[in-house]
C-alpha positions as CSV (number, residue, x, y, z in Angstrom):
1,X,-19.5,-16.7,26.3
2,X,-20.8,-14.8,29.0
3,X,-20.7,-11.0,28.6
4,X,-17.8,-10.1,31.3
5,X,-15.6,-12.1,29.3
6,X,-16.5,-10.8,25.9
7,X,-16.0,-7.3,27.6
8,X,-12.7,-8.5,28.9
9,X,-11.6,-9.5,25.4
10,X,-12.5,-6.3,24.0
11,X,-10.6,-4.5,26.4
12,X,-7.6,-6.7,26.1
13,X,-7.2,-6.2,22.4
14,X,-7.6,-3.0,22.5
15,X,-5.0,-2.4,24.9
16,X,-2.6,-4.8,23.1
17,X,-3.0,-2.8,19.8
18,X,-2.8,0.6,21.2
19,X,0.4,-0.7,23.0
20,X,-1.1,1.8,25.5
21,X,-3.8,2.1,28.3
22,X,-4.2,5.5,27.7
23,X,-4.8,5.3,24.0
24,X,-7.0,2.3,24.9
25,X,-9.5,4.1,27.4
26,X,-9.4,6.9,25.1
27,X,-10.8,4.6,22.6
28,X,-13.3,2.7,24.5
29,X,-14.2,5.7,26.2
30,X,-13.4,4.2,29.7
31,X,-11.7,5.5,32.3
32,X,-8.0,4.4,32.2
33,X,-8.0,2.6,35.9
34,X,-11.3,0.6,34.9
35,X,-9.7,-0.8,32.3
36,X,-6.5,-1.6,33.9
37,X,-9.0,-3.1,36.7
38,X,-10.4,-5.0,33.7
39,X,-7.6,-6.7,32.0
40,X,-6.4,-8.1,35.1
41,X,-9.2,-9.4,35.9
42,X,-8.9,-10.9,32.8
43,X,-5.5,-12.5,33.5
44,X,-6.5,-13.3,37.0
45,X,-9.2,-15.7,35.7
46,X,-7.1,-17.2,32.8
47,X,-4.0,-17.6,35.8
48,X,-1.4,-16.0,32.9
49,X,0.2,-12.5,32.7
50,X,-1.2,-11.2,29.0
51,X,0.5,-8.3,29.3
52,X,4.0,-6.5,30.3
53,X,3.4,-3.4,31.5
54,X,6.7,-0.7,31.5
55,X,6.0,3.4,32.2
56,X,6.8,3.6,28.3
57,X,4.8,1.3,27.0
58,X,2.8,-1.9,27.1
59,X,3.3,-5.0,24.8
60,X,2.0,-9.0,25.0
61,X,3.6,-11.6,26.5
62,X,3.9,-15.0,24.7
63,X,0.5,-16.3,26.1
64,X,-0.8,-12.7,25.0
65,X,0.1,-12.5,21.6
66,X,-1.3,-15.6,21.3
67,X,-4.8,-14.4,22.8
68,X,-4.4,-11.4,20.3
69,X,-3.9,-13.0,17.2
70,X,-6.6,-15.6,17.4
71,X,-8.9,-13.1,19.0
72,X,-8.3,-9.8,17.3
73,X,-9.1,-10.8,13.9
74,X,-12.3,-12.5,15.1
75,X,-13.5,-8.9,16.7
76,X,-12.6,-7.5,13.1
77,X,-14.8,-9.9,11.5
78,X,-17.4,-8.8,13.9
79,X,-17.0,-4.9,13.7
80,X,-16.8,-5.4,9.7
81,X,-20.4,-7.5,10.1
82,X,-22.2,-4.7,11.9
83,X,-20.7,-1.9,9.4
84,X,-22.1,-3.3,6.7
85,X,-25.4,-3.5,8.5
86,X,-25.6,0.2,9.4
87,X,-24.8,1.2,6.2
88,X,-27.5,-1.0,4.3
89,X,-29.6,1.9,3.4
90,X,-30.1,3.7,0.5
91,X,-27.4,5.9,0.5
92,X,-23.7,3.7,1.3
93,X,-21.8,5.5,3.6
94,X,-18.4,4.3,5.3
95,X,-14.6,5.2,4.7
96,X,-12.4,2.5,2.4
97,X,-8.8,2.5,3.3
98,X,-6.7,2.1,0.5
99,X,-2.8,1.1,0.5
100,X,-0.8,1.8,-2.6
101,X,2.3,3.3,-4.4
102,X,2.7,6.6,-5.4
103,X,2.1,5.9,-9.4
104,X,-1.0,4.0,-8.8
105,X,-2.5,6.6,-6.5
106,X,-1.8,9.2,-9.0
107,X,-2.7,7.5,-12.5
108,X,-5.1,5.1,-11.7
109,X,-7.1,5.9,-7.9
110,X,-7.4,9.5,-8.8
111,X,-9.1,10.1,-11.7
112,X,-11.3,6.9,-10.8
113,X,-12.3,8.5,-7.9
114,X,-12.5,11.7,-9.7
115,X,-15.8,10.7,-11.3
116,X,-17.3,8.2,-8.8
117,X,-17.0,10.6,-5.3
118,X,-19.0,13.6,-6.0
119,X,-21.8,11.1,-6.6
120,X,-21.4,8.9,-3.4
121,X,-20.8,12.0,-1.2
122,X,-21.2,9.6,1.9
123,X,-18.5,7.7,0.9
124,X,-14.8,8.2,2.0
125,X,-11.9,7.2,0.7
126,X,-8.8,6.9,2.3
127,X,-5.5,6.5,0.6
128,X,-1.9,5.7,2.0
129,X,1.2,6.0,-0.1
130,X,3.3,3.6,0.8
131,X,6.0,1.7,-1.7
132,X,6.5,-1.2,0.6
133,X,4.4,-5.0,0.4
134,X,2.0,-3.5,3.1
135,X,0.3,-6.2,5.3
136,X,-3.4,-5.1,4.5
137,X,-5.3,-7.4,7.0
138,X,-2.2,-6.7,10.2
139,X,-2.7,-2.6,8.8
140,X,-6.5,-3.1,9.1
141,X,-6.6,-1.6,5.4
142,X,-9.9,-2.1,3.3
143,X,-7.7,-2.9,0.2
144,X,-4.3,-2.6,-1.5
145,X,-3.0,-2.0,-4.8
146,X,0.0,-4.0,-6.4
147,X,1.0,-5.2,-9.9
148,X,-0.2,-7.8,-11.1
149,X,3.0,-10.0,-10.8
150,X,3.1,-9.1,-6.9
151,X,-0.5,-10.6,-6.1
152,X,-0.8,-13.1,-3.2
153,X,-2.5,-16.0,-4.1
154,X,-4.5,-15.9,-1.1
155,X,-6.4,-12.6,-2.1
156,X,-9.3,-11.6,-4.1
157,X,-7.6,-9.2,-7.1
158,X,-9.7,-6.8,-9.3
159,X,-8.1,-5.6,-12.4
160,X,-7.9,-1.8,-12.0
161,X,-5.6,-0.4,-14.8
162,X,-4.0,-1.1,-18.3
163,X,-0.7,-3.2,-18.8
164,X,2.5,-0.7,-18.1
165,X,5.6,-0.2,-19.9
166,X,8.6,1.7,-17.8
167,X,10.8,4.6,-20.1
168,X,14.3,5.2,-19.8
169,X,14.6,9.0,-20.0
170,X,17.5,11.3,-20.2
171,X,17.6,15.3,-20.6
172,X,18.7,16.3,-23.7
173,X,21.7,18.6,-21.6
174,X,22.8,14.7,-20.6
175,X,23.0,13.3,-24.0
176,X,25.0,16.2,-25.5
177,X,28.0,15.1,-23.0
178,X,27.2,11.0,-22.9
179,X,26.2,8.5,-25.7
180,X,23.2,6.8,-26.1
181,X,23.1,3.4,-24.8
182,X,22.1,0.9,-27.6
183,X,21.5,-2.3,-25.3
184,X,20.5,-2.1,-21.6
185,X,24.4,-3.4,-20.5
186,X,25.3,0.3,-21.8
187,X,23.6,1.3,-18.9
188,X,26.5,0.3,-16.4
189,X,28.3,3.3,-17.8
190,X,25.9,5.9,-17.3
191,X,24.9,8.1,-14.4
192,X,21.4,6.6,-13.3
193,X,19.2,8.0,-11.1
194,X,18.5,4.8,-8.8
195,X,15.7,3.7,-6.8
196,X,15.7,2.5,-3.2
197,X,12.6,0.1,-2.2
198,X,11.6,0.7,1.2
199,X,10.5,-3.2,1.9
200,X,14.1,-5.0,2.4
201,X,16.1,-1.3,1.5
202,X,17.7,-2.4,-1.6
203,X,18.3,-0.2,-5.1
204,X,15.6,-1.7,-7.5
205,X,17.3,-3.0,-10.2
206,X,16.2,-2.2,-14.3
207,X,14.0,-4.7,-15.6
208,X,14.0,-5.4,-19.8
209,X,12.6,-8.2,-22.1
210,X,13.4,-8.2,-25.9
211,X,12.5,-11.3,-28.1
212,X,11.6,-13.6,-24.9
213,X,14.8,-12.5,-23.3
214,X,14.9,-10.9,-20.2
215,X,17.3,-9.0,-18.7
216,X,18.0,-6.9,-15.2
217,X,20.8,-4.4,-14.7
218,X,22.3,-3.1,-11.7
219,X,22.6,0.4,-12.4
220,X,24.9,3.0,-10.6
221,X,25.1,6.6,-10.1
222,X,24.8,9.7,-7.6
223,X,21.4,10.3,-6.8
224,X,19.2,7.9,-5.0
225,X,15.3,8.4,-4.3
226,X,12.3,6.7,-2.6
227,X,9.8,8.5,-4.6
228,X,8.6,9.2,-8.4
229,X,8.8,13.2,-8.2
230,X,12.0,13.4,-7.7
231,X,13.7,11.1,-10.1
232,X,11.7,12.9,-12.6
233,X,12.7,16.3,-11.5
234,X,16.7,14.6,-11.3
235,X,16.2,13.2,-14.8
236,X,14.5,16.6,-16.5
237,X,18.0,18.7,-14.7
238,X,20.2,16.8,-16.3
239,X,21.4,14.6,-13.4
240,X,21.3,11.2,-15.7
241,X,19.1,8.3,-16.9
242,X,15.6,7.5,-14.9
243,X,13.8,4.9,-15.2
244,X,9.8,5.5,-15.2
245,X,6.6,4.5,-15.8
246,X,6.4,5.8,-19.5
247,X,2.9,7.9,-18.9
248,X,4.4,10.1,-16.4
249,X,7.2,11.0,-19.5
250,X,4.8,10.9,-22.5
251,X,4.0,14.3,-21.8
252,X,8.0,15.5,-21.2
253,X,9.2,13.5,-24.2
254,X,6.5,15.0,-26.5
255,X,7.8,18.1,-26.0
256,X,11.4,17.3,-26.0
257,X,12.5,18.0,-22.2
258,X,13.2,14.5,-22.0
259,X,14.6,12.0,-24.8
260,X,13.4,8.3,-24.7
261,X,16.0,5.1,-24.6
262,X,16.2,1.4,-25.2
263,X,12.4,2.1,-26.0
264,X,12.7,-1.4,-28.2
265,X,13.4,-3.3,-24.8
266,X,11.1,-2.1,-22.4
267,X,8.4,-4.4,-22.9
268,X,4.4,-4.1,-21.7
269,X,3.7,-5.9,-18.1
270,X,0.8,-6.8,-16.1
271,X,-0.8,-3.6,-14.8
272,X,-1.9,-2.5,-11.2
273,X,-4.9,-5.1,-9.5
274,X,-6.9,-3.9,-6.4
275,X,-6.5,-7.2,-4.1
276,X,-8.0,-7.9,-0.7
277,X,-9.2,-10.5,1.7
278,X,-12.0,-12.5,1.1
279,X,-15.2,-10.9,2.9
280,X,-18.3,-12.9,2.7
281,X,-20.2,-9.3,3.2
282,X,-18.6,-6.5,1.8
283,X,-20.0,-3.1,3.0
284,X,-21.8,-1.1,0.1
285,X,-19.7,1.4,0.1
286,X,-16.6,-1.2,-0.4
287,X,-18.2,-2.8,-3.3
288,X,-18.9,0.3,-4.7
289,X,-15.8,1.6,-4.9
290,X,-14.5,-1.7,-5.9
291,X,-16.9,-1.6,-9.0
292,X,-16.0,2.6,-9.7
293,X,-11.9,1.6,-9.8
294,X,-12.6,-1.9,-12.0
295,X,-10.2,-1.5,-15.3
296,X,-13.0,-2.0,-18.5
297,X,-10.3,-1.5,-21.2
């Protein structure tokens, strides 16, 4: 390929991701005209418009996203290659972007990391809460984090945590005014505190297993969250039932600020699994850290 046109595709992609000449020379460190001048000289050879251009912003056409997604993740192949190259010396150095809930950040990536950073002090790590099915390779994250039952089949997964078992708490200031619920179908009659998922914006719905049977409830109530610290603060007020990962609760129930429920149907489930694309070089810092969060049991 000769070099104007590698050049060309550079800028082009660059541009297309950015959504944004500006951002683009910014990036490139060009000036913003040259690279205008650039990517229609681009489109001027190829005869097609690649890009539509409005004083907001700047998006592909049809031909152009075409262009972009067949040569985008080849330049990311590329950049990947020569990362791990600079940083084959005897210290790994790099930043690993990391995707994941809020749970697995906080009981599993922490206190992993905890113990392996302030002996890799050249390594980064860079960690995204985010409770939706994040897109790793589109996001240009390293890895992600997901239970075991979510895994594509496409990606490499690395155990990184035990199997889970959720809790349904209550505050004992709840159960003094409403039963106990024997059999999760009780639930329907309680006040929970619900759970919205931000990937197709529904209310999460209870999942139990007893004796090979397995069950889901749609629960109701008045408070709705997106996040774990506040159903937990909801559930220890008084509000109604949550529904948690039992060892953010072991520590309330133990000393009776929250009361434990249907404990007999909340059964153990694949834990959280580090997954991500197959890469025939991983950088050392990526394997390293990939090695530092692996689950020994």
């Amino acid at each position: 390929m000769p070099q104007e046109n590698f050049n060309d595709l550079v800028a082009f992609v660059t541009v297309a991701r950015e959504e944004s000449f500006t951002r683009a020379a910014v990036k490139l460190g060009v000036s913003q005209s040259a690279l205008s001048q650039t990517v229609r000289g681009l489109e001027e050879r190829l005869g097609l418009r690649l890009l539509t251009r409005t004083t907001r912003r700047v998006s592909p056409t049809a031909a152009g996203e075409r262009l972009l997604q067949t040569a985008g993740p080849r330049f990311d192949e590329i950049q990947a290659e020569l990362a791990a190259l600079s940083e084959m010396r005897d210290k790994p150095a790099g930043t690993v972007r990391i995707t994941a809930g809020e749970h697995a950040a906080i009981s599993v990536l922490a206190p992993a990391l905890e113990k392996f950073l302030p002996d890799n002090p050249d390594v980064n790590v860079e960690i995204t809460v985010d409770y939706g099915l994040t897109d790793i390779v589109a996001e240009r994250y390293d890895a992600g984090v997901r239970l075991g039952e979510q895994l594509a089949k496409d990606m490499i997964a690395v155990r990184i945590g035990p199997e889970m078992r959720m809790a349904v708490v209550g505050a004992p200031s709840y159960f003094r005014q409403h039963p106990w619920p024997e059999v999760p179908e009780d639930l329907t009659e309680h006040n929970c505190i619900q759970i919205r998922m931000p990937t197709y914006g529904n209310i999460l719905a209870w999942e139990f297993e007893k004796d090979g049977h397995e069950l889901k409830v749609r629960v109701e109530g008045q408070m709705v969250f997106n996040n774990i610290a506040m159903r937990l603060d909801a559930a220890r007020r008084g509000f109604g039932l949550a529904y948690m990962p039992d060892d953010l609760v072991a520590d309330d129930i133990a000393q009776g600020k929250l009361i434990r429920v249907l404990e007999d149907w909340c059964a153990p489930f694949p834990g959280y699994h580090l997954y991500y694309p197959n890469r025939r070089h991983a950088s050392p810092a990526f394997a390293l850290v990939v090695d530092a969060l692996r689950y020994r049991g």
